[in-house]
C-alpha positions in Angstrom: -60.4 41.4 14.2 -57.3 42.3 16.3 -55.3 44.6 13.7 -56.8 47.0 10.9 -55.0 49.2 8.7 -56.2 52.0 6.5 -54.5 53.2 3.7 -56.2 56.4 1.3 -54.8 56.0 -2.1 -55.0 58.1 -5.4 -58.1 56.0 -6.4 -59.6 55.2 -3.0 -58.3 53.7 -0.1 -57.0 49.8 1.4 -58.2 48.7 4.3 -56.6 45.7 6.0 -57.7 43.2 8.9 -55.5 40.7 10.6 -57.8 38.5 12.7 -56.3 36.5 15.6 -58.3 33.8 17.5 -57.8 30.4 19.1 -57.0 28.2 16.1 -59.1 25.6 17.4 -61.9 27.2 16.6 -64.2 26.0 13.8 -62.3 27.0 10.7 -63.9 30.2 9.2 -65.6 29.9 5.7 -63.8 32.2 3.1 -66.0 35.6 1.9 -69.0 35.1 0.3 -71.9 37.1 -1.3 -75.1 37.1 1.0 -78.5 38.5 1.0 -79.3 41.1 3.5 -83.3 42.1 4.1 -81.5 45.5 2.0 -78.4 45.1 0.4 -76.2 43.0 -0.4 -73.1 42.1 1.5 -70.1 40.0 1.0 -68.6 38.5 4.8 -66.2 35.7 5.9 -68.7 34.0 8.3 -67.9 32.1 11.4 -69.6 28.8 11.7 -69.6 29.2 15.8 -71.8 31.8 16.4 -72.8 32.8 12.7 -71.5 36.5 12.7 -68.4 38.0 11.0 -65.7 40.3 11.9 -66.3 42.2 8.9 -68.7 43.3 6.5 -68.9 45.1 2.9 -71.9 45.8 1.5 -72.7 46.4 -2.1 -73.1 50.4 -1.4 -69.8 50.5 -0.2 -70.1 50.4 3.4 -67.4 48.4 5.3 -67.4 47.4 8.9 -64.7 46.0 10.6 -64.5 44.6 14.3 -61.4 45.0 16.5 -62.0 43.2 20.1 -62.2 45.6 23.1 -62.8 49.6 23.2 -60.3 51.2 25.2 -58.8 49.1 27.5 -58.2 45.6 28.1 -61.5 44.0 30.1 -62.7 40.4 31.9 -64.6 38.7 29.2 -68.1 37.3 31.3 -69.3 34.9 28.5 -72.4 34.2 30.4 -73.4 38.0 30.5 -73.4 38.5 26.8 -76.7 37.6 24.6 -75.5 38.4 21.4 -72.1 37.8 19.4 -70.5 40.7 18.3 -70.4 39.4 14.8 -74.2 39.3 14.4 -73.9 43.0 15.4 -71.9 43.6 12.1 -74.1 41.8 9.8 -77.1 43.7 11.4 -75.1 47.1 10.3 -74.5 45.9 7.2 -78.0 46.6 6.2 -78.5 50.3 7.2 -77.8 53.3 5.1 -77.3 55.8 8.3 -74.5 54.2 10.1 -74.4 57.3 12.1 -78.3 56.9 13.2 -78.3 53.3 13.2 -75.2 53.3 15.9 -76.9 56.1 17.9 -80.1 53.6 18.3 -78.7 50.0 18.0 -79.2 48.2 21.8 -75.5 47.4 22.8 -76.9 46.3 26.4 -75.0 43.2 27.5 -72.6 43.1 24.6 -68.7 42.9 25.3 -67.0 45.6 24.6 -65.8 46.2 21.0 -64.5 48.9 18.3 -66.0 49.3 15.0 -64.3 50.4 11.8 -66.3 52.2 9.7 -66.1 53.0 5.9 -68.1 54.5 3.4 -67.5 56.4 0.6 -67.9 59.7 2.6 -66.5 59.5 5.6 -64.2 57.1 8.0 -65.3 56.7 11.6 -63.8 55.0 14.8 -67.0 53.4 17.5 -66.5 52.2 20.5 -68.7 50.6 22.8 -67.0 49.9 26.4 -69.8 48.3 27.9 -71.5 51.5 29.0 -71.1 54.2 26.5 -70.9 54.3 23.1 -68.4 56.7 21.1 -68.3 57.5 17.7 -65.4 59.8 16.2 -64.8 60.6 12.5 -61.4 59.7 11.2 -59.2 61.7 8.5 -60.0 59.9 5.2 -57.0 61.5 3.8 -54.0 60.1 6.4 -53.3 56.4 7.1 -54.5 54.8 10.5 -54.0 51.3 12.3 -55.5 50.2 15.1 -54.5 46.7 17.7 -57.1 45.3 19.9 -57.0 46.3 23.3 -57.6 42.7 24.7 -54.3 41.7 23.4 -52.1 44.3 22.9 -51.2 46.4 25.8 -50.3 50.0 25.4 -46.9 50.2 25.0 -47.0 47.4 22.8 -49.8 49.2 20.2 -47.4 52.8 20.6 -44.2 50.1 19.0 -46.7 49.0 16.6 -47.7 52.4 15.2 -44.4 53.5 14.8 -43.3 50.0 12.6 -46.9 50.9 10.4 -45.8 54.8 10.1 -42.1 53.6 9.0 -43.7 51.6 6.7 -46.2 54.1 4.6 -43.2 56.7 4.5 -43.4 54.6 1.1 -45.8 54.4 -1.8 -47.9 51.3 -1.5 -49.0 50.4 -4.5 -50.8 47.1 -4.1 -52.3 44.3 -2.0 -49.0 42.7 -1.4 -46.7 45.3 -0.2 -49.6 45.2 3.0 -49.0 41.6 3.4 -45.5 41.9 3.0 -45.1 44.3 5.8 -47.3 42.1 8.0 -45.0 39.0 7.4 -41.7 41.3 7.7 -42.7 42.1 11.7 -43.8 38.5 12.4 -43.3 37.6 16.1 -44.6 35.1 18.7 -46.4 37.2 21.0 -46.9 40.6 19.8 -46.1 40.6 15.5 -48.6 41.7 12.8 -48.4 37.5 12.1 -48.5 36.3 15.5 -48.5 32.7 17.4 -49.0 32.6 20.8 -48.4 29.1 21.7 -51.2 27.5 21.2 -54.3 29.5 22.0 -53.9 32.4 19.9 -52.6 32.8 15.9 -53.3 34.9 13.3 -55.8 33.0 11.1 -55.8 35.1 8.3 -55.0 38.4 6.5 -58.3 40.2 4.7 -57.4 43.2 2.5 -60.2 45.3 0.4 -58.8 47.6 -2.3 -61.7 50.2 -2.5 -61.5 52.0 -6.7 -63.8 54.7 -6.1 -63.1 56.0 -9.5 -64.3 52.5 -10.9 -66.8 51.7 -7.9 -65.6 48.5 -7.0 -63.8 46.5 -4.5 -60.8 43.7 -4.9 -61.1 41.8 -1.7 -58.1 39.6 -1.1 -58.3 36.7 1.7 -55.5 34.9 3.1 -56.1 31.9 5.2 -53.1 31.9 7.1 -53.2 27.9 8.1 -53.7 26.6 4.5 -51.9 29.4 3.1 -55.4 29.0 0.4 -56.2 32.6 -1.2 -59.2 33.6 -2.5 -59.6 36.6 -4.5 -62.6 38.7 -6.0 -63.8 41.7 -7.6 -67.3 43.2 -6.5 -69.3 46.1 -8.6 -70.8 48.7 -6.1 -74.0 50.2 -6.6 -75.6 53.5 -5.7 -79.3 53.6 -3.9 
């Protein structure tokens, strides 16, 4: 939710979320299969509001929410009549992301970016409150992204170059990820952060896509238990 990392691989890629949010908040149920009104889809759900901060469906397409667009904004809580979560489950079930992101209704949402996976392309949205923007991504070179609502600029530049250090290596499994993650650990700004007592990481989700095989490991790490949960998913084709 506040840090993603992609990864291409030999058989298909890793992509990594780090989700930070007050740790008061109702404790988030671990990833589970669900029925869409289309597809399938496996998401960790939060019991406030009922949405996710990311989603995986069974064709292969992954969404994954980072707070903020560009720039750092005054949340209005009042203004907003939808969670951005239910917005990811409702994406979950489309088969043109590209069309269904040109028509969904954004008005009075807060500002988010959107990950976006499938087995043909990689994509960066962003919806500032206004506009939407959609860019493809290079499939074939690493990326990592920091939310904008708590990480300044400066702070996501130091962040990129500790992520770019860090693929200069093979990574050849889950663990290496989350072994990076725990290596730059930090109070206020770390991969594993703890502000005080607001804002923590809760918990590390990393999806191993084997395109060769069509499936997906998806590892979950709840950060406050230290619980795992692990699972393989079969994709299928339309």
């Amino acid at each position: 939710m506040c840090t993603v990392i992609y990864i291409p691989t030999e058989k298909g890629a890793y992509l990594c979320s780090v989700r930070d949010e007050n740790p008061f908040r109702e404790r988030a149920l671990f990833p589970e299969e669900m029925s869409g009104e289309k597809y399938r889809f496996w998401a960790p759900i939060d019991p406030k509001a009922g949405g996710t901060w990311w989603t995986i469906n069974q064709l292969g397409n992954m969404l994954i929410l980072l707070n903020g667009a560009f720039n750092n904004h005054l949340p209005n809580t009042r203004l907003y009549r939808k969670s951005r979560g239910l917005i990811i489950k409702e994406l979950s079930q489309e088969t043109n992301l590209h069309e269904a992101w040109t028509q969904i209704n954004l008005k009075d949402i807060e500002p988010f970016t959107l990950i976006l996976k499938s087995q043909n392309e990689l994509v960066e949205c962003r919806w500032n409150g206004q506009s939407k923007f959609w860019k493809k991504i290079d499939q074939e070179q690493a990326h990592i992204w920091s939310s904008a609502t708590l990480y300044p600029l400066e702070v996501r530049r130091k962040r990129e170059l500790l992520f770019y250090d860090f693929i200069s290596k093979p990574v050849s499994k889950t663990q290496d990820i989350e072994d990076f993650l725990f290596q730059h650990s930090e109070p206020s700004n770390g991969f594993i952060m703890h502000r005080f007592e607001e804002m923590r990481s809760l918990s590390i989700s990393t999806i191993a896509f084997d395109e060769i095989a069509s499936n997906v490991e998806i590892s979950y790490h709840d950060l406050l238990d230290g619980k795992k949960n692990i699972q393989t998913i079969q994709l299928t084709t339309i």
